[in-house]
Wavefront OBJ file of the C-alpha trace (Angstrom):
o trace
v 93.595 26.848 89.576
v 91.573 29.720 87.796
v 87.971 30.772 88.863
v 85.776 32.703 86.495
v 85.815 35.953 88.313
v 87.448 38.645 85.563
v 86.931 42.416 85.755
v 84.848 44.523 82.933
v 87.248 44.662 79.811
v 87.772 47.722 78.045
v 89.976 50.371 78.561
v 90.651 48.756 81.627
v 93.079 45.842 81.974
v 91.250 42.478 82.821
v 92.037 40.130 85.420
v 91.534 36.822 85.996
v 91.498 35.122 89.640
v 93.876 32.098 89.981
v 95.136 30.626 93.600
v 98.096 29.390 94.392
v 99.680 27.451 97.310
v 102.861 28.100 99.018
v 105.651 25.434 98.541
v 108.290 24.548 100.893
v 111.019 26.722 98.892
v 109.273 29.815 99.349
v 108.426 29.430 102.758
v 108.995 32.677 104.721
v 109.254 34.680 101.491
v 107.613 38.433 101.320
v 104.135 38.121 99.126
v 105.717 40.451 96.708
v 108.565 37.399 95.617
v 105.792 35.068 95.800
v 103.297 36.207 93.532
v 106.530 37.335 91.045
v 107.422 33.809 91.129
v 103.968 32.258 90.564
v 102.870 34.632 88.014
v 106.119 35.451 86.253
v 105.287 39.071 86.659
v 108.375 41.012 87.786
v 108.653 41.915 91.108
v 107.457 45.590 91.050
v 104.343 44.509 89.223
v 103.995 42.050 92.143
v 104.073 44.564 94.489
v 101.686 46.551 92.578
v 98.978 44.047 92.702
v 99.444 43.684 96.496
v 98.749 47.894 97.000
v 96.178 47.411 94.549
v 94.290 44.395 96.856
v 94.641 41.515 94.476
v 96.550 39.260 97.169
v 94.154 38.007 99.093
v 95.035 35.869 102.121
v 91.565 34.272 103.359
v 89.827 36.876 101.793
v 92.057 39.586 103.155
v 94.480 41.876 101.478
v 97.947 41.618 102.166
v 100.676 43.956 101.918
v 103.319 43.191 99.850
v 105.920 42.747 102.957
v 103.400 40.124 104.175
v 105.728 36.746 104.661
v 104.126 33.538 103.418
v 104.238 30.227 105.174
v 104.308 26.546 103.178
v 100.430 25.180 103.119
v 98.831 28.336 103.030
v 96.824 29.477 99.985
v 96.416 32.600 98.119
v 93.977 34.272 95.733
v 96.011 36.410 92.952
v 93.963 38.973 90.722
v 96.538 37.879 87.474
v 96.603 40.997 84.647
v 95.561 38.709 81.590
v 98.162 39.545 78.480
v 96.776 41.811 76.444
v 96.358 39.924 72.482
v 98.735 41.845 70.449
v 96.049 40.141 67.389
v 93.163 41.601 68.834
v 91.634 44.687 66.661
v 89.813 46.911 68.946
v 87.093 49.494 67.164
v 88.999 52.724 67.115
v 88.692 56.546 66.029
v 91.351 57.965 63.909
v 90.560 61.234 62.837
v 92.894 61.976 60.317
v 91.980 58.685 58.512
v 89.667 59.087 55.464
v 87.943 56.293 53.664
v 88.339 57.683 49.891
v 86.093 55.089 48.321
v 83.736 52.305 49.876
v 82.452 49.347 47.517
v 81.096 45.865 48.474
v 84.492 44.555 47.707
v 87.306 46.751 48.740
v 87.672 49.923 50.811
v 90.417 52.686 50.060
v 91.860 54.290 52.710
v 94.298 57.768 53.125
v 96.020 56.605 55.883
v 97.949 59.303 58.128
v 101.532 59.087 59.321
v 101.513 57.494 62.636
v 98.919 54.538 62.310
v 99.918 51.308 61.838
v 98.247 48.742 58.962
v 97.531 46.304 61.190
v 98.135 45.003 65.100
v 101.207 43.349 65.439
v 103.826 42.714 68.999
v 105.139 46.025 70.216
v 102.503 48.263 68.584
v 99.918 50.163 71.108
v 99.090 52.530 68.476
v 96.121 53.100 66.101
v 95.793 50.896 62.686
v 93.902 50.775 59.696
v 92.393 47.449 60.804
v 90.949 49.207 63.580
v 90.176 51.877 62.745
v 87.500 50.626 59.608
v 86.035 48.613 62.359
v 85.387 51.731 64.405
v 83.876 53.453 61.238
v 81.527 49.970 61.238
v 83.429 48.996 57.549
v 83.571 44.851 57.476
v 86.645 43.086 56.194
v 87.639 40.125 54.694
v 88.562 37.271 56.955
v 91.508 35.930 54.640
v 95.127 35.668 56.177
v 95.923 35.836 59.646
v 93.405 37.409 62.568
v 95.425 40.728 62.887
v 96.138 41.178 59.151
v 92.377 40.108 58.534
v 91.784 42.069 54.597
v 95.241 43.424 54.141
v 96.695 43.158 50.983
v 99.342 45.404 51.402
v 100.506 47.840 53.566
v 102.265 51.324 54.242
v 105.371 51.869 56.849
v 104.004 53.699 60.320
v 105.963 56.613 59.280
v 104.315 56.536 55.408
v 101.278 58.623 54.862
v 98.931 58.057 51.770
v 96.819 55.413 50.001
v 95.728 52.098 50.777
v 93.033 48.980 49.774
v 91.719 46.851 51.974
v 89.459 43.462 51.200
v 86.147 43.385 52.243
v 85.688 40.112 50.906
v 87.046 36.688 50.233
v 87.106 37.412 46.413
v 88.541 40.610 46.386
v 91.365 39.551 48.812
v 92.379 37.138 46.425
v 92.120 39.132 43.551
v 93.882 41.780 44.620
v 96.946 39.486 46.571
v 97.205 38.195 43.058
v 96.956 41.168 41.709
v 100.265 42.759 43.965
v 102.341 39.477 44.101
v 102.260 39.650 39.702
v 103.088 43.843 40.182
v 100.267 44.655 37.926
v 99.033 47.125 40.606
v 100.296 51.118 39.810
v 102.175 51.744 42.930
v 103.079 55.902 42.714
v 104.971 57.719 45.727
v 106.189 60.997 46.090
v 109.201 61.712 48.199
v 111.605 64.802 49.223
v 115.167 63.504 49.387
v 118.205 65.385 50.242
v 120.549 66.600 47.513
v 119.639 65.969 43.743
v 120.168 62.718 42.541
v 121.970 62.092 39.459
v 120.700 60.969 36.792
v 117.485 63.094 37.295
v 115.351 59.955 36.076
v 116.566 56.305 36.600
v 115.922 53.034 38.171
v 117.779 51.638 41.325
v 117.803 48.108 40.749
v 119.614 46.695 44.245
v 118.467 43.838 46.248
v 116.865 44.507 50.261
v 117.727 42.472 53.457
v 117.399 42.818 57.048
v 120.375 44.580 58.365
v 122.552 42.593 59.983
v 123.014 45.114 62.840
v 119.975 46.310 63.220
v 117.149 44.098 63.949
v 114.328 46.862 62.642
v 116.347 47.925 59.737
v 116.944 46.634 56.075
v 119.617 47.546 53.811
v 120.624 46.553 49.956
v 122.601 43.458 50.595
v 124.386 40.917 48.180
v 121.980 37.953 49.138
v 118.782 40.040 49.604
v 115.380 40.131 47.663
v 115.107 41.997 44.336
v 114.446 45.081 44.775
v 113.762 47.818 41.725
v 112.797 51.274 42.561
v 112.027 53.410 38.891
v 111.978 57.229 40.100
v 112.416 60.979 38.456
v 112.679 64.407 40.086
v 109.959 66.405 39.939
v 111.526 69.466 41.349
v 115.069 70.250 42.347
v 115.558 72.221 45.506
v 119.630 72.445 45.741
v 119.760 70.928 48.963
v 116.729 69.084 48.470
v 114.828 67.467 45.748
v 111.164 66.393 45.051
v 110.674 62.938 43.480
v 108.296 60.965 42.052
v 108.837 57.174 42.500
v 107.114 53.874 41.042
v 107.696 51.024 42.591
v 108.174 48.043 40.925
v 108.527 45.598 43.716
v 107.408 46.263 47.367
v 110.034 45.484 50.315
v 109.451 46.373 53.355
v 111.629 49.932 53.126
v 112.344 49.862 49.956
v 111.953 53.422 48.709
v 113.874 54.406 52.279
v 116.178 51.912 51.534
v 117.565 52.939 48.120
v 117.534 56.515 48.658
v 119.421 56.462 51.800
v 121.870 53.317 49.428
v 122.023 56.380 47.059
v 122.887 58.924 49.579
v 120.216 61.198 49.082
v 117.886 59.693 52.152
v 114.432 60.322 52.275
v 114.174 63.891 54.069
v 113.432 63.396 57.930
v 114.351 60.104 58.027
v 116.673 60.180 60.602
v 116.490 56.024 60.637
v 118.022 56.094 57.436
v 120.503 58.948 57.472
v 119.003 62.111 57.229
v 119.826 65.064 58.245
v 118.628 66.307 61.659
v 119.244 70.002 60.909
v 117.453 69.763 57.620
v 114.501 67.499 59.038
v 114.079 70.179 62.044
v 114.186 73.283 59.072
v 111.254 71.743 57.011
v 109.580 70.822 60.328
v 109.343 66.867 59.897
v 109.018 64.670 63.026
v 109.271 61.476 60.184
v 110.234 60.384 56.886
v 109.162 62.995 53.666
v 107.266 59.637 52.406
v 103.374 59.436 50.911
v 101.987 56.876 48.619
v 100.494 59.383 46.446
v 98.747 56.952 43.201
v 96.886 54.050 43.760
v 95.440 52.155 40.542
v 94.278 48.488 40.345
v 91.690 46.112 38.339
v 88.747 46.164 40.154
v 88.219 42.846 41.990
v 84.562 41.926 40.220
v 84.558 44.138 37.080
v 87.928 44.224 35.958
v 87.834 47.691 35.289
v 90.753 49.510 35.851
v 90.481 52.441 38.850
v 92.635 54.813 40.147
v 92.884 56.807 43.302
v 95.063 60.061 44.670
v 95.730 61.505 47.779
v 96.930 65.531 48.265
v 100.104 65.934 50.366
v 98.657 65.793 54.085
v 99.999 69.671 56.280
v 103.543 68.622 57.091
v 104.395 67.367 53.726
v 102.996 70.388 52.245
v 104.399 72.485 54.696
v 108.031 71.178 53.930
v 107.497 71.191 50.422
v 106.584 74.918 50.568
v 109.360 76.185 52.539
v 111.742 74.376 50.310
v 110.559 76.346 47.420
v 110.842 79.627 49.531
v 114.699 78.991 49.724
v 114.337 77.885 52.934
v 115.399 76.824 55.633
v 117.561 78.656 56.765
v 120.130 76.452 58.520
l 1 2 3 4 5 6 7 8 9 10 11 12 13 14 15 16 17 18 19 20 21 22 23 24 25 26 27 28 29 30 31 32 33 34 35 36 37 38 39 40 41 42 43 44 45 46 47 48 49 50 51 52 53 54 55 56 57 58 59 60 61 62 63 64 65 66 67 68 69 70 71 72 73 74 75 76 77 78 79 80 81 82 83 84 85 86 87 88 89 90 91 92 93 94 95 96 97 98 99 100 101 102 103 104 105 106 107 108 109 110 111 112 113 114 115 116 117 118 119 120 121 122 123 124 125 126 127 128 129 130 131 132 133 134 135 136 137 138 139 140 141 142 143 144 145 146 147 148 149 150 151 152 153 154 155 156 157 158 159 160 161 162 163 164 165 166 167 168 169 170 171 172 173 174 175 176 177 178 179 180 181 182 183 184 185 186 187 188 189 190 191 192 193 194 195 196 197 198 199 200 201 202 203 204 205 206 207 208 209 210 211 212 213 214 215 216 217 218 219 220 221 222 223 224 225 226 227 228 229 230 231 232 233 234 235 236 237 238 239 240 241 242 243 244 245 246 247 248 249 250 251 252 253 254 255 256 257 258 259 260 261 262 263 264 265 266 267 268 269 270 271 272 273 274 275 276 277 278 279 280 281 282 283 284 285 286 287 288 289 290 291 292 293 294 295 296 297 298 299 300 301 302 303 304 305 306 307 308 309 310 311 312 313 314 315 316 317 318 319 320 321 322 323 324 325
């Protein structure tokens, strides 16, 4: 049974208080087993709760070597599972809010944030991080993805809209589902693909080995990727890409299908000597052009971002000659 005793949330994990009474079959087991097997928690965790004082025998701490007897009755502090849904107000520096109206915000979003909360993820997101900057969202689609219309890979730097209202959420879903939306990425890949200017038009799947990967499969989704080199490097090329659909992966995808993988994207094939030459701890990958109908005018708008330092940096070198592997 749970009492209403819980410990300040924040930064700090919460508890909740929850007794428990000792059945024949674990009579005479250490408290450490115990509380594992009532709270599911694995045994170390068990343990840590007992150093911690969150067994409590009547009203006493025990150690985790304590041995428990059928009958008796014990008060467990419980850890309560963190919501992987929640969005939690949050600073991200690097994050830059390029254009604020009552309908939609537009966001440069920096390599290593997330669009929104999701299982597995303890870093920042865009969700969170508009919240921190006091910027209201819609409340369309599911808690976590509360506004998002769209979104950019962890690894992708560059522009993004967010709904801040029920209108505009619809608007612009609509307006990405019919591809009416100018969708503009620029991208380093390795080698010089041939023909400079073309369209790869190959349908996406989840790989079937890898559960976080996706590759151009037979029975996939349609998938067409228009693109053109901007500026050819020899062992390295820079290339502007417009995206005609929007897979998860997809510009990854067909470069790496291509063999010319996305430079630093190690996921997909790259090269670790050349990645570690131009400096890139991810994927050469930034949604540079953003341009939509504005959700109440109609107006068409447009938005770009500048290559954020390690982009630029890699960029530079290659047109030095370098690196120097």
């Amino acid at each position: 049974m749970t009492d209403s005793r819980t410990r300040p949330t924040g930064s700090e994990p919460e508890f909740v208080a929850e007794r428990f009474t000792v059945s024949d079959a674990l009579d005479g087991a250490r408290a450490d087993a115990a509380v594992a097997a009532w709270t599911g928690l694995s045994r170390s965790a068990a343990a840590q709760l007992c150093a911690d004082d969150r067994v409590l025998f009547k009203g006493r701490p025990v150690a985790k070597s304590h041995r428990v007897e059928t009958s008796e009755t014990y008060a467990v502090e419980v850890p309560v599972p963190e919501d992987p849904t929640r969005i939690a107000p949050q600073h991200v520096a690097d994050l830059q809010l390029v254009h604020v109206t009552p309908s939609y915000v537009v966001v440069d979003k920096p390599a290593g944030v997330a669009a929104h909360p999701s299982p597995g993820w303890k870093g920042p997101t865009v969700v969170g991080a508009l919240a921190g900057a006091g910027v209201s969202i819609s409340t369309s689609g599911a808690p976590e993805r509360q506004g998002i219309v769209h979104r950019l890979d962890v690894g992708t730097s560059g522009l993004m809209v967010v709904a801040r209202n029920e209108n505009a959420y619809t608007v612009l879903k609509r307006a990405f589902k019919e591809r009416t939306v100018t969708k503009v990425y620029h991208t380093v890949v390795q080698g010089i693909p041939d023909p400079l200017k073309g369209t790869i038009d190959a349908p996406i799947g989840r790989h079937p080995g890898h559960e976080w990967r996706f590759a151009v499969l037979e029975d996939g989704r349609d998938s067409i990727t228009h693109y053109e080199v901007l500026e050819a490097f020899g062992r390295a090329s820079l290339v502007e890409v417009h995206l005609e659909t929007g897979r998860t992966h997809q510009i990854r995808v067909h470069f790496s299908a291509l063999k010319h993988a996305c430079a630093g994207d190690l996921t997909y094939g790259a090269d670790p000597a050349l990645s570690a030459g131009l400096g890139l701890t991810r994927q050469w990958l930034h949604a540079k052009r953003l341009g939509f109908a504005h959700p109440e005018t109609g107006e068409y708008v447009e938005y770009e971002s500048a290559y954020p330092a390690d982009l630029a940096f890699a960029v530079e070198t290659l047109r030095d000659g370098g690196p120097q592997l």
